[in-house]
SELUMLUM-590226 format. One line per 4 residues: their letters; for each residue x, y, z of N, C-alpha, C. Coordinates in steps of 0.1 Angstrom, whole numbers, plus 5000, padded with zeros to 4 digits. Layout:
BEGIN
a> X Y Z X Y Z X Y Z; ...
***
This chain:
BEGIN
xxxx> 5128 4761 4866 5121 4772 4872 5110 4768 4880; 5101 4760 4873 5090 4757 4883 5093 4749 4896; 5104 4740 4899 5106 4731 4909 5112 4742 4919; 5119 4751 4913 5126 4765 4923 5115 4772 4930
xxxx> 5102 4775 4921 5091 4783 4922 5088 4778 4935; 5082 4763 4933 5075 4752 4947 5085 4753 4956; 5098 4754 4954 5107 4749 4967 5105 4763 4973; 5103 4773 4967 5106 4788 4974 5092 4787 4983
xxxx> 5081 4785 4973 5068 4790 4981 5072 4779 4993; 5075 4764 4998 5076 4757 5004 5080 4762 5017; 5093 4772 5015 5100 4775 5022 5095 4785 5030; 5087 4794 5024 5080 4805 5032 5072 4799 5044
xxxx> 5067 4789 5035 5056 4783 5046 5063 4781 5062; 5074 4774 5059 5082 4769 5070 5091 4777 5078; 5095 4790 5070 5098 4797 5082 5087 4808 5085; 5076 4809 5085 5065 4817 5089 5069 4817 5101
xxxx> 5071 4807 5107 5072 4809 5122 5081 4814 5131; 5093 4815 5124 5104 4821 5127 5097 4837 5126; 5095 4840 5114 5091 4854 5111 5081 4861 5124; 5069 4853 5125 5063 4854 5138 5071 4854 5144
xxxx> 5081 4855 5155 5088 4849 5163 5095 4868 5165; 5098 4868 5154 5108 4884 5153 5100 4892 5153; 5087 4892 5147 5076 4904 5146 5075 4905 5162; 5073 4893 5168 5069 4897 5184 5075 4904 5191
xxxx> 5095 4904 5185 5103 4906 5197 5105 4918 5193; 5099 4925 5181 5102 4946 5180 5093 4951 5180; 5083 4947 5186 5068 4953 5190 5071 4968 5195; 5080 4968 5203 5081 4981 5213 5086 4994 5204
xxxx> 5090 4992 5191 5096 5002 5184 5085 5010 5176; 5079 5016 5181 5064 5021 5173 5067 5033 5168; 5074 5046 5176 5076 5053 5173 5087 5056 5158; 5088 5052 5146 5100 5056 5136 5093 5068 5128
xxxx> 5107 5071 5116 5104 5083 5105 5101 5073 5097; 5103 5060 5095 5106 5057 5085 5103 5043 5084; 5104 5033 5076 5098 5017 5078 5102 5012 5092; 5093 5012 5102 5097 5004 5110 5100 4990 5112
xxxx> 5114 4989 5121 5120 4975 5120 5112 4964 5130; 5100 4962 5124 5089 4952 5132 5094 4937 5133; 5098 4935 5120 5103 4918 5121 5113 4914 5113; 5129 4920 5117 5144 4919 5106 5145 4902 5106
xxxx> 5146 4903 5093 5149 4893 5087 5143 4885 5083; 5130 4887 5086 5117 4879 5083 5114 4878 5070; 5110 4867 5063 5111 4856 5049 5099 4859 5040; 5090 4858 5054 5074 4853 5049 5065 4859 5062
xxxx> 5054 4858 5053 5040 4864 5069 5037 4853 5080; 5034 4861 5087 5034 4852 5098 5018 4841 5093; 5020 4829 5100 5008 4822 5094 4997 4826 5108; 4987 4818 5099 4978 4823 5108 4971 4818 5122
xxxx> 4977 4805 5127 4982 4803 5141 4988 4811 5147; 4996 4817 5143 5003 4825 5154 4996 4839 5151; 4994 4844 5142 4990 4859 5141 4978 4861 5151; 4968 4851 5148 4955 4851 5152 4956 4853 5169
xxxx> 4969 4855 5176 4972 4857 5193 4971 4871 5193; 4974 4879 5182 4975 4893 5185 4963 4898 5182; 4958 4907 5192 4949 4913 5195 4948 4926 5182; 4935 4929 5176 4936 4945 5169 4939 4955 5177
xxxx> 4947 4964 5178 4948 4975 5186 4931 4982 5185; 4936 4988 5196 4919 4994 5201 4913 5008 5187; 4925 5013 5187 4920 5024 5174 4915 5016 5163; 4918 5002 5163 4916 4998 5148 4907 4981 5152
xxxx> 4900 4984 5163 4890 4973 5169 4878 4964 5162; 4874 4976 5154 4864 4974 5144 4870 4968 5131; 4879 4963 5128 4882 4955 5116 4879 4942 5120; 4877 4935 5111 4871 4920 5112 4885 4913 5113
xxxx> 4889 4903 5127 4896 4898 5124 4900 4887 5120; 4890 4879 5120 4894 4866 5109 4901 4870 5092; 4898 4885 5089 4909 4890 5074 4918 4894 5078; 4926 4900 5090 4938 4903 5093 4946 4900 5101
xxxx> 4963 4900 5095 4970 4897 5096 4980 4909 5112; 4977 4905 5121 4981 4916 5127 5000 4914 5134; 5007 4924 5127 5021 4922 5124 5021 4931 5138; 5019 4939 5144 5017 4948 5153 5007 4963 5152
xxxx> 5008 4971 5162 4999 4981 5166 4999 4990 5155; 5010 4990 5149 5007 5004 5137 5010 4995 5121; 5008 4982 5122 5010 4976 5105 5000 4965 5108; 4987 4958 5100 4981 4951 5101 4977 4945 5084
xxxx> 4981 4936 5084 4976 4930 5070 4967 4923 5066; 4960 4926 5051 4947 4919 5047 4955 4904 5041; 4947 4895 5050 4948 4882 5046 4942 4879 5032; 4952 4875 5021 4953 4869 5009 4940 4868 5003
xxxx> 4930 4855 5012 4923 4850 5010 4908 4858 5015; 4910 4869 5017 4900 4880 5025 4896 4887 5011; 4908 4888 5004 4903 4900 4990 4889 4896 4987; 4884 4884 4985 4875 4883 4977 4876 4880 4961
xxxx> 4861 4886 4957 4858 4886 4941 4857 4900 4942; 4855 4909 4950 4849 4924 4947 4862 4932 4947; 4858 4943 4934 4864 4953 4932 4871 4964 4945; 4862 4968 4951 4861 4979 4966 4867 4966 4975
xxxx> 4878 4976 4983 4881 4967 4994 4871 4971 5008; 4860 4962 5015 4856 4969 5025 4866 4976 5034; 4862 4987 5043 4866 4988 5055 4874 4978 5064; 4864 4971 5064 4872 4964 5079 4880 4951 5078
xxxx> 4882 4952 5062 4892 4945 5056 4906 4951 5053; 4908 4966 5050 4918 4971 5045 4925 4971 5051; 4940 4972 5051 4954 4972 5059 4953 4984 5064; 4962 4985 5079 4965 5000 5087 4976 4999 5085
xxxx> 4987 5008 5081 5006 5010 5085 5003 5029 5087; 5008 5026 5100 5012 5040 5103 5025 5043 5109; 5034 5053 5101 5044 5056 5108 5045 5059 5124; 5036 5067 5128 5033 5068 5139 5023 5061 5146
xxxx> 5024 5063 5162 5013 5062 5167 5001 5071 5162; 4987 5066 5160 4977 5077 5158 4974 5087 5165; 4970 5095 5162 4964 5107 5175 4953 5101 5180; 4952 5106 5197 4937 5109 5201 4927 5111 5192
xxxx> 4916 5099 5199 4902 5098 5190 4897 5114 5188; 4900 5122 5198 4896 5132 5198 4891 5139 5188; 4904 5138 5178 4904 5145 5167 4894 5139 5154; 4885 5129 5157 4873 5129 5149 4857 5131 5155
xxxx> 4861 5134 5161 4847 5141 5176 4843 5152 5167; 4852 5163 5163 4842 5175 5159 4850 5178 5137; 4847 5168 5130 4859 5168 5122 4859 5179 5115; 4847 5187 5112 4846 5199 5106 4857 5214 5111
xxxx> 4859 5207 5121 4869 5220 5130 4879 5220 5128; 4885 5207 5122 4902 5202 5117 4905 5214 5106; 4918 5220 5109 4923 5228 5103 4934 5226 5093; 4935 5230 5082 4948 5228 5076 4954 5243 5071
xxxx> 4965 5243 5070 4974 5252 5066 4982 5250 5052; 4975 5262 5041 4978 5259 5030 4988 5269 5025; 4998 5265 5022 5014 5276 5018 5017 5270 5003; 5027 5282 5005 5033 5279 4988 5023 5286 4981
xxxx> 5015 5292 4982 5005 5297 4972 5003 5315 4976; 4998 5319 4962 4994 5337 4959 4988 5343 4969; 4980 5335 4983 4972 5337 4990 4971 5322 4998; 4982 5327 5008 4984 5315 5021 4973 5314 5027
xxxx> 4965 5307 5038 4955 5306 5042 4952 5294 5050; 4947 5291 5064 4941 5285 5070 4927 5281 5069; 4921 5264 5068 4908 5267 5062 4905 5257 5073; 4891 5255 5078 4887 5242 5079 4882 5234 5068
xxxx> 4879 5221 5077 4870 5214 5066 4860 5214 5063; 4853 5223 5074 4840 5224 5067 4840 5235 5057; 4849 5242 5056 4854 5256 5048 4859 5245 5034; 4860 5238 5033 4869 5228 5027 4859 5221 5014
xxxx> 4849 5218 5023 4834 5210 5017 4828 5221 5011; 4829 5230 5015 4823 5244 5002 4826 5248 4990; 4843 5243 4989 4846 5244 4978 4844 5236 4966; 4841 5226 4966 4843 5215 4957 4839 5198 4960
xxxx> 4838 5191 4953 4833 5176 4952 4840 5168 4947; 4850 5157 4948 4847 5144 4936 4856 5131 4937; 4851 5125 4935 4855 5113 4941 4860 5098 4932; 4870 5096 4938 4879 5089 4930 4884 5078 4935
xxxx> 4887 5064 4930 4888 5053 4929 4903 5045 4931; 4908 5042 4938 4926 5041 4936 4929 5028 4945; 4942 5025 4941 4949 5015 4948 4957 5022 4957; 4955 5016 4972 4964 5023 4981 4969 5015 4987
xxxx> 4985 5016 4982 4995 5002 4987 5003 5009 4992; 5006 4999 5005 5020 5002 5011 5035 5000 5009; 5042 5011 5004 5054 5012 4996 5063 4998 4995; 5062 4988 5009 5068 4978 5016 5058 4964 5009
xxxx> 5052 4966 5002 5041 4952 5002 5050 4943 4991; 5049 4930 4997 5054 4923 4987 5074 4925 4993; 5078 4928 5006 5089 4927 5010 5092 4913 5020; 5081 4908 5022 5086 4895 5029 5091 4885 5018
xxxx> 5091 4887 5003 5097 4881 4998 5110 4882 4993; 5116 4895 4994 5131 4898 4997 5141 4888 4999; 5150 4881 4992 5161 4870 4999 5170 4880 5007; 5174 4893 5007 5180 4900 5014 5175 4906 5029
xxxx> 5161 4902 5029 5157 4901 5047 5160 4917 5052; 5150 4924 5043 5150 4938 5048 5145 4941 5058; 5144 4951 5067 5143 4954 5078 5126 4958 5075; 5118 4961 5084 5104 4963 5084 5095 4949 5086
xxxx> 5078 4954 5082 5071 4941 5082 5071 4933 5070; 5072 4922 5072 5072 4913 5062 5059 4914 5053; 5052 4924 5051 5043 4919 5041 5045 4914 5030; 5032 4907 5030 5032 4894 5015 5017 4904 5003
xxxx> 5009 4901 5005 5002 4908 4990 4997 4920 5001; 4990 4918 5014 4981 4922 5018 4981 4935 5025; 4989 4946 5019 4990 4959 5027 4987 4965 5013; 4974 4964 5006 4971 4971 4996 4951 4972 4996
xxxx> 4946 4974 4990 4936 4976 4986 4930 4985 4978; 4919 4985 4972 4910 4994 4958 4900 5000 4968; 4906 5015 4972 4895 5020 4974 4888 5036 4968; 4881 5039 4978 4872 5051 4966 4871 5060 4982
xxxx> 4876 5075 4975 4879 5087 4984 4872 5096 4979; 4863 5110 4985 4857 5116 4984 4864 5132 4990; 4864 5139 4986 4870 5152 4990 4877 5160 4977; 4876 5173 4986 4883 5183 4977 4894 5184 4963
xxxx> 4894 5184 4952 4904 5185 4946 4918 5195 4948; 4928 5189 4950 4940 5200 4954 4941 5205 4942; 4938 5209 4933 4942 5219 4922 4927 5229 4923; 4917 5221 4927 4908 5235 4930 4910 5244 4942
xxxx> 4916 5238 4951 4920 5247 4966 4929 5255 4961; 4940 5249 4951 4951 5259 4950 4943 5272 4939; 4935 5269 4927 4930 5279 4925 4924 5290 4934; 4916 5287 4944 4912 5294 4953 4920 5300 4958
xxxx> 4934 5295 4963 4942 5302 4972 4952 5312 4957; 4954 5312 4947 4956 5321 4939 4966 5315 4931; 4966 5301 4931 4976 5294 4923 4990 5292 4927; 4997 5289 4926 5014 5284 4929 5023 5298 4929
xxxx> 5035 5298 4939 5041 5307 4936 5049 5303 4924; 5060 5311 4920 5070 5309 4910 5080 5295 4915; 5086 5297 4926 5093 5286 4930 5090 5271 4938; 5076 5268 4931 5069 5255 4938 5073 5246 4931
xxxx> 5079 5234 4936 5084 5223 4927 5078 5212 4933; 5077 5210 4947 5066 5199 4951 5057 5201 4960; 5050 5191 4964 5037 5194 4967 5040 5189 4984; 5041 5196 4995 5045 5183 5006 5039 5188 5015
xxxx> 5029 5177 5017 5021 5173 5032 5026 5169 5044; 5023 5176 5056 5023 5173 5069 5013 5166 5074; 5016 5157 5084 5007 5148 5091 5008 5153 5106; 4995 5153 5116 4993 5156 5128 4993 5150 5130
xxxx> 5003 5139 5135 5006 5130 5148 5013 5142 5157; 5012 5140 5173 5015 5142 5180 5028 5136 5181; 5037 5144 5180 5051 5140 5184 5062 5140 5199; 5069 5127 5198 5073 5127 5204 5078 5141 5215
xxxx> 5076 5142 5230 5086 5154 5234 5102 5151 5233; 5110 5161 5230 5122 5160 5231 5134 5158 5222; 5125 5152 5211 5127 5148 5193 5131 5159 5188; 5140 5162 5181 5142 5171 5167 5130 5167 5157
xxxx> 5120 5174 5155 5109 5173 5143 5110 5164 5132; 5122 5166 5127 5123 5166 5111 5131 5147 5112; 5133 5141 5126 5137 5130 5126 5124 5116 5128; 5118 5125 5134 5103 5115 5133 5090 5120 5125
xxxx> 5089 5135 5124 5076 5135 5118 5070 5129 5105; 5059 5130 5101 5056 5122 5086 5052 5134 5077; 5062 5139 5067 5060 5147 5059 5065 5143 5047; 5061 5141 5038 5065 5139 5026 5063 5151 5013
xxxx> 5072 5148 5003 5071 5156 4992 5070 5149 4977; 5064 5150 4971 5061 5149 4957 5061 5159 4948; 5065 5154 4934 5064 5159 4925 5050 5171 4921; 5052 5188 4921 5040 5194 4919 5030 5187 4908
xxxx> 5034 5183 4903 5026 5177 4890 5013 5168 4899; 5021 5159 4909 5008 5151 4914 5000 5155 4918; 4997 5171 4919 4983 5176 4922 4973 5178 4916; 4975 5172 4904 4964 5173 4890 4951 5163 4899
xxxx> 4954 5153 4903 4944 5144 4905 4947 5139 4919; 4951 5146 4931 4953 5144 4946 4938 5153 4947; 4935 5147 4963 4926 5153 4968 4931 5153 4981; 4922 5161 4987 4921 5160 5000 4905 5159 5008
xxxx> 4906 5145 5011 4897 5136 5016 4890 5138 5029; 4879 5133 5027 4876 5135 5038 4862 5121 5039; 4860 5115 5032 4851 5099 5032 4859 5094 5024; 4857 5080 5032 4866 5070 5026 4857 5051 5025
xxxx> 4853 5051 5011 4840 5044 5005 4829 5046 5013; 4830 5057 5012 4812 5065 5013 4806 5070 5033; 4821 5067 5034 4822 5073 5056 4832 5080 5056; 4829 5087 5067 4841 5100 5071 4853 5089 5076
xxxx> 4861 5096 5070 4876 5086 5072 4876 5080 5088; 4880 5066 5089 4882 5067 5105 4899 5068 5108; 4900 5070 5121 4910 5073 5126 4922 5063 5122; 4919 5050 5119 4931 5043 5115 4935 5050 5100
xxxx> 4928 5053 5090 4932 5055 5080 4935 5070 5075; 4931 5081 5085 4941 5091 5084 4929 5099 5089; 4910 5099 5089 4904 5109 5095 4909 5118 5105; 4906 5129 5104 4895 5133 5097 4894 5141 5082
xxxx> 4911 5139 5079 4914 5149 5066 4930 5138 5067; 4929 5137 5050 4940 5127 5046 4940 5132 5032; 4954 5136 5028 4961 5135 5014 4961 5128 5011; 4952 5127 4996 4955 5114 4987 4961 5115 4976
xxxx> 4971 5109 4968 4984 5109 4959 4980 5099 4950; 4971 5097 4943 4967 5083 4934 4979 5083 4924; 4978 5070 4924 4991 5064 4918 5000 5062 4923; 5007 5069 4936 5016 5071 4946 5017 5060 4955
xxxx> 5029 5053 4963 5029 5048 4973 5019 5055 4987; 5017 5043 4996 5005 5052 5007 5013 5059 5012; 5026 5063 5013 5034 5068 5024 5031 5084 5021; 5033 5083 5005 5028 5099 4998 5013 5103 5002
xxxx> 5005 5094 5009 4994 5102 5007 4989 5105 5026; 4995 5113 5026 4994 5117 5043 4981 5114 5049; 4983 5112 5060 4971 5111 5072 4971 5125 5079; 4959 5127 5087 4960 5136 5098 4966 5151 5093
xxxx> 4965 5150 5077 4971 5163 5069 4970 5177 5075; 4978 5183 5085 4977 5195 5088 4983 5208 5081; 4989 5206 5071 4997 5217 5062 5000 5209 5048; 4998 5216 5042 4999 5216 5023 5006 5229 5020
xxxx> 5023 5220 5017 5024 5235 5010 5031 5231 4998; 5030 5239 4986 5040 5239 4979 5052 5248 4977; 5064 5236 4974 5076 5240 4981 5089 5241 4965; 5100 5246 4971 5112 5248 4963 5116 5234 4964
xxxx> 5116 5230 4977 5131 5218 4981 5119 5211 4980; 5126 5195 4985 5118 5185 4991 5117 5184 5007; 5107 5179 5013 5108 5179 5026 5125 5177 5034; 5131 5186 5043 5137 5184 5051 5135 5168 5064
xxxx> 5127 5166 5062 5124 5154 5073 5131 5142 5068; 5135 5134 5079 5145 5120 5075 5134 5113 5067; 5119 5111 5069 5114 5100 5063 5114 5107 5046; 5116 5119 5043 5119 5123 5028 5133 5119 5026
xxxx> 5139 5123 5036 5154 5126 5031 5163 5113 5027; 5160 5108 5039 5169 5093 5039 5158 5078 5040; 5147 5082 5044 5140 5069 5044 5127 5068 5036; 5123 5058 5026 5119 5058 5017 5125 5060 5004
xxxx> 5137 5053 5005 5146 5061 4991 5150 5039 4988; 5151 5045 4975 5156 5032 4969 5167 5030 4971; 5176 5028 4977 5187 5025 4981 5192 5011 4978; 5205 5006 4971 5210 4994 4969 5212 4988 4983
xxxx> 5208 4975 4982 5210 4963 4993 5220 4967 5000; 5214 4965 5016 5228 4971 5027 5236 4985 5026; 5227 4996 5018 5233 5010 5022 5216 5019 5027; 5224 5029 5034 5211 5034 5041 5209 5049 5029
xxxx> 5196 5049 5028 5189 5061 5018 5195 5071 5018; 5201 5078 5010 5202 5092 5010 5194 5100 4997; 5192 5112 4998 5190 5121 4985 5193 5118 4972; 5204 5115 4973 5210 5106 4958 5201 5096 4951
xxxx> 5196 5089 4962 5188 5078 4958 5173 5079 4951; 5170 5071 4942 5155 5079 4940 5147 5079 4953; 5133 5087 4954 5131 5083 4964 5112 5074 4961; 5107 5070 4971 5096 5063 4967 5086 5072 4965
xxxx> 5081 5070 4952 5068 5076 4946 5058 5069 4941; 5059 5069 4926 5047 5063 4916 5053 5050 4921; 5038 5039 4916 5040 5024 4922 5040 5020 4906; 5046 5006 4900 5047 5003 4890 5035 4989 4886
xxxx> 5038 4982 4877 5025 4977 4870 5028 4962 4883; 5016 4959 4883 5016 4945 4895 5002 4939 4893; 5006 4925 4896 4990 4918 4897 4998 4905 4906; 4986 4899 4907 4986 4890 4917 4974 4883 4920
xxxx> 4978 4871 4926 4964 4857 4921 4961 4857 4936; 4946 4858 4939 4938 4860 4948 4932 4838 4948; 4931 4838 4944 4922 4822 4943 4930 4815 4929; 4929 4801 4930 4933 4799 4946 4944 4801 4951
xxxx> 4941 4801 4966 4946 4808 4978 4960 4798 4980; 4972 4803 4982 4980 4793 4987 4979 4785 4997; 4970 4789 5006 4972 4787 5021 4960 4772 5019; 4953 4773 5009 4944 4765 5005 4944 4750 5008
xxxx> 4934 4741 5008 4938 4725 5013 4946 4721 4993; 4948 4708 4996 4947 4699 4986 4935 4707 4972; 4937 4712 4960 4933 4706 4951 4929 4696 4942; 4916 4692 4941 4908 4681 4934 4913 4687 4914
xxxx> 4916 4674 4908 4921 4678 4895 4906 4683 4889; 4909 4690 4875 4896 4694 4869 4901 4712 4867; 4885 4714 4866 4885 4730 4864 4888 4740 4871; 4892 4749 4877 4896 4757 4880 4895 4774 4879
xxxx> 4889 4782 4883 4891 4797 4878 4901 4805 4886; 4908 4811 4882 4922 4818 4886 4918 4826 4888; 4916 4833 4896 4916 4850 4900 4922 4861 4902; 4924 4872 4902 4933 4878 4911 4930 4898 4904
xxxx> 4941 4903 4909 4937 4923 4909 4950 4924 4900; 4950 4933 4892 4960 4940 4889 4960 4957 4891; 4971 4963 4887 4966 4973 4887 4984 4983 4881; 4985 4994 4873 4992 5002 4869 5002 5016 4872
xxxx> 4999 5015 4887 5001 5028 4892 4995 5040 4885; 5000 5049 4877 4997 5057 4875 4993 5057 4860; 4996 5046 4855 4985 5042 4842 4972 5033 4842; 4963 5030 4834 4955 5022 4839 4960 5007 4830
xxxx> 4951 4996 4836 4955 4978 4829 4953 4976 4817; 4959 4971 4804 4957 4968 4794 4951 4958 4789; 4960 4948 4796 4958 4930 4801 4967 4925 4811; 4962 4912 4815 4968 4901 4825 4966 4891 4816
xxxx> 4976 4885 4817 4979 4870 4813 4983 4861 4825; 4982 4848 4823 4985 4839 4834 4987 4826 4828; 4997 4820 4841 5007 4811 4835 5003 4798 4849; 5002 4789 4842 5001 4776 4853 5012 4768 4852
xxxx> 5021 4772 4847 5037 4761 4848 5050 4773 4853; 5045 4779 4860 5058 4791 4863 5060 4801 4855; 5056 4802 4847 5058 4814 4839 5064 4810 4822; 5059 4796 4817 5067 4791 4808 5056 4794 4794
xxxx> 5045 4792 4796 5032 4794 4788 5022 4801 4792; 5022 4811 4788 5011 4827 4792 4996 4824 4784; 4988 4824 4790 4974 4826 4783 4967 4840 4790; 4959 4846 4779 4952 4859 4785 4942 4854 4791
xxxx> 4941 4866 4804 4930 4868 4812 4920 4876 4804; 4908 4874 4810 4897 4884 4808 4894 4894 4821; 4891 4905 4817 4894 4914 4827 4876 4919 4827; 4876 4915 4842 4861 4915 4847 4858 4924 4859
xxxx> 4841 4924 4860 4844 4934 4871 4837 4953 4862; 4832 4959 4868 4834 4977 4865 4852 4977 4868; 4852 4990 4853 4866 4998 4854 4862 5012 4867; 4864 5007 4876 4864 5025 4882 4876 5034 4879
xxxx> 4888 5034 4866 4893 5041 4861 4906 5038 4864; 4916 5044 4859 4930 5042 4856 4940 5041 4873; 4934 5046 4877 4938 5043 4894 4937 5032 4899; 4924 5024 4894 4919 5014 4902 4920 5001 4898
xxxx> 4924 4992 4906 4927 4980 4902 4919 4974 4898; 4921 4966 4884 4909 4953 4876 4910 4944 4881; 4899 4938 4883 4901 4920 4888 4904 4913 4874; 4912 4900 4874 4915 4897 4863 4909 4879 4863
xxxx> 4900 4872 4855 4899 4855 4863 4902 4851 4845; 4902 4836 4848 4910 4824 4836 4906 4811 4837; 4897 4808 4839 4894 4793 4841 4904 4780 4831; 4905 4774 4837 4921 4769 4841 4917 4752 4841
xxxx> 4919 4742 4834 4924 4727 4839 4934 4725 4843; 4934 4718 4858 4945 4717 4863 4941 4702 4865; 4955 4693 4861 4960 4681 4862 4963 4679 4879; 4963 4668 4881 4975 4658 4893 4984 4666 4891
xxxx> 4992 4668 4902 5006 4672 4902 5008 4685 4909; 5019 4690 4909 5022 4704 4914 5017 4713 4905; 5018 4727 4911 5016 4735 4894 5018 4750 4905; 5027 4759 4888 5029 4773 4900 5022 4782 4893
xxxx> 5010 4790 4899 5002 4797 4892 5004 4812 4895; 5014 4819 4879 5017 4835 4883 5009 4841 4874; 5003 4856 4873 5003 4860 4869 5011 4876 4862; 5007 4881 4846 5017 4896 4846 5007 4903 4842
xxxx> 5011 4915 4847 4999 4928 4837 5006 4935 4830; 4999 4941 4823 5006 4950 4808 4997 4963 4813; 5001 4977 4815 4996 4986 4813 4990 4998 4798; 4985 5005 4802 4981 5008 4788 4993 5017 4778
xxxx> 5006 5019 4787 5014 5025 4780 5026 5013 4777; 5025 5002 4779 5033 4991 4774 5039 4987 4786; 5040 4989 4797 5049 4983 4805 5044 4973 4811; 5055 4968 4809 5049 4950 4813 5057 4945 4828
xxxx> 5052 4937 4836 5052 4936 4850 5066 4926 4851; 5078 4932 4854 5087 4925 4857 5084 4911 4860; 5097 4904 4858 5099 4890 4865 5106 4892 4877; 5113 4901 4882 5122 4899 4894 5116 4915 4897
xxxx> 5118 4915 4915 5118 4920 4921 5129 4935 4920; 5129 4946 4923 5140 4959 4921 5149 4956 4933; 5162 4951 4932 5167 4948 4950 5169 4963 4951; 5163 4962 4962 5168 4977 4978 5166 4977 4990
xxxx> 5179 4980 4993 5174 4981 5011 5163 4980 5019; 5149 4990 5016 5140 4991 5024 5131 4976 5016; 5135 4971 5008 5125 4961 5003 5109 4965 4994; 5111 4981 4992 5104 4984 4985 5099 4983 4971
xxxx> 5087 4987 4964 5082 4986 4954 5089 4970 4946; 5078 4961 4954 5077 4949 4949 5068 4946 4934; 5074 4944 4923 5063 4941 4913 5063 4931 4908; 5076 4924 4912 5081 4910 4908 5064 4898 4907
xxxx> 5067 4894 4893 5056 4885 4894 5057 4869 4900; 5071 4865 4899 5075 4854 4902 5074 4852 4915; 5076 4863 4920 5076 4860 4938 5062 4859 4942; 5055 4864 4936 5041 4868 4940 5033 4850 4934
xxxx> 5038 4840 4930 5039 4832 4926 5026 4822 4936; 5016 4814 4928 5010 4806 4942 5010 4794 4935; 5018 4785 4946 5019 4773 4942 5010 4761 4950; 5007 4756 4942 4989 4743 4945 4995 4729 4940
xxxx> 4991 4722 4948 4990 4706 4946 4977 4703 4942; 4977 4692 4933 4962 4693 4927 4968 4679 4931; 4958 4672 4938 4952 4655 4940 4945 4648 4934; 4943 4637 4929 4931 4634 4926 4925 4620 4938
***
């Protein structure tokens, strides 16, 4: 197992460049419903010679680029080694993936004027946001990963961006509670079974709606603890990450938690739109999503080793502290354990750091003697309702919900 572990991470290394190579050549596909096909067949992330040629798109200029990984104009990823020791992911660290192009800056010029349209309820109603901020306060702490993270390590070479850890981060949103809006509006009708948000991208002319827009549907339940945002760690959301009003779905993959939210309704069906219908659905290897299939929701238990960094020089033998986030989806961490031979001998982590609550990812560290030699350092998390973090990946088509701990695997040469 461990010499499989090194040969794999080996191999990522070496076709990075390949992967680069395919990210470049589907640049022009921006517009999808659904995972866009940025780099088919890609292994691994592109390294950071080649990334470091692509420019931040101009909406998303202000992110620091020495932390990211820029796959193209609407997917950008946080480099591995960017997380840090801190709990909160900065700003100008966090990943962008947008199905769409963004809208015009425009629409954070006056953000109080942004309207939404709230259905499915005793008392339909159009509100702004600043009508929005009258209601209610509170602010909450969450992991917002992209449904796709952790698909560059797929041996089946799914279609989309290859992300490796870095289309995730811990952050903290401020805004409305959707169960106090819906009291205001007069509570649910009789036939509300999910909760589904529209996004204000400007759509394509010419398009059938329901083949490109971003609307998703979830379970009514998730509205116990969604909001609808409007600062995002302690600023008015910016335009890459959904300002000036964004659905948030804690626990949920990001795809569930809309940007540019112009309608909330609660519904009978699930969204009519291909990115509900057919894309985002767990689908077995090589068949395309339908209804049948589950579709992507809650994220499951995951952790992963921040330091040291793969990408890192030679290791000196000696001590060592292991690092890294876990986190539960929609439960909170119980423990991390970590393994320095592949997964053959488990020792517990200590879980460090403020809890900002069952949403939010723990940092987990282990100080560690590492010998001469190779060594593959994984770690697993256990949540507080017992579910413990797979060894293997879920195969599916879209390459989604990666929790696989083995893949996530960082393999080090210690020298002396």
């Amino acid at each position: 197992m461990r010499s499989s572990l090194i040969e794999s991470a080996a191999r990522r290394r070496l076709l990075a460049g390949g992967a680069s190579a395919l990210a470049a050549a589907s640049l022009g596909r921006a517009v999808q419903a659904a995972e866009p096909k940025t780099a088919p067949g890609a292994a691994a992330p592109a390294p950071a010679s080649a990334s470091a040629a692509k420019p931040l798109p101009a909406y998303a200029a202000w992110k620091q680029p020495e932390a990211m990984i820029v796959h193209s104009a609407n997917t950008i990823e946080t480099r591995r080694e960017a997380f840090g020791s801190g709990v909160v992911t900065p700003l100008r660290q966090l990943y962008v993936r947008n199905n769409l192009p963004p809208p015009d800056e425009a629409i954070v010029a006056d953000r109080d004027a942004w309207m939404i349209e709230i259905a499915g309820v005793a008392k339909p109603m159009s509100l702004s946001l600043a009508q929005l901020k009258t209601m209610g306060l509170q602010t909450l702490a969450m992991v917002l990963q992209c449904s796709g993270n952790g698909r560059g390590y797929f041996p089946n070479k799914p279609s989309g961006t290859p992300w490796q850890v870095g289309a995730a981060g811990c952050v903290i949103w401020s805004g409305v509670p959707v169960s106090v809006l819906v009291e205001h509006c007069g509570g649910l009708t009789a036939a509300a079974m999910f909760m589904t948000g529209t996004g204000g991208e400007k759509l394509p002319d010419g398009l059938d709606p329901n083949m490109v827009m971003v609307e998703r549907s979830v379970p009514k339940e998730a509205m116990q603890d969604a909001l609808l945002a409007w600062e995002l760690n302690g600023e008015p959301i910016p335009l890459a990450h959904g300002g000036p009003l964004r659905l948030v779905v804690p626990g949920y993959t990001g795809v569930n938690s809309v940007k540019y939210i112009k309608r909330l309704a609660f519904t009978e069906k699930e969204s009519p739109a291909a990115i509900q219908q057919t894309g985002y659905r767990l689908a077995p290897a090589g068949q395309k999503g339908d209804p049948s299939h589950p579709s992507v929701w809650a994220m499951g238990v995951k952790s992963w080793i921040n330091t040291p960094n793969p990408s890192a020089s030679t290791l000196k033998p000696g001590r060592v502290v292991v690092q890294g986030v876990a986190f539960g989806g929609v439960n909170a961490i119980k423990q991390v354990e970590v393994s320095i031979d592949g997964g053959k001998q488990w020792q517990k982590a200590e879980l460090v750091g403020p809890d900002l609550g069952r949403y939010a990812w723990r940092q987990f560290a282990l100080p560690v003697e590492l010998t001469a030699g190779e060594h593959v350092l994984v770690s697993r998390a256990t949540d507080t309702e017992g579910r413990v973090q797979e060894e293997d990946r879920p195969q599916n088509s879209g390459g989604y919900i990666n929790n696989s701990w083995r893949d996530h695997a960082v393999a080090v040469a210690v020298k002396a």
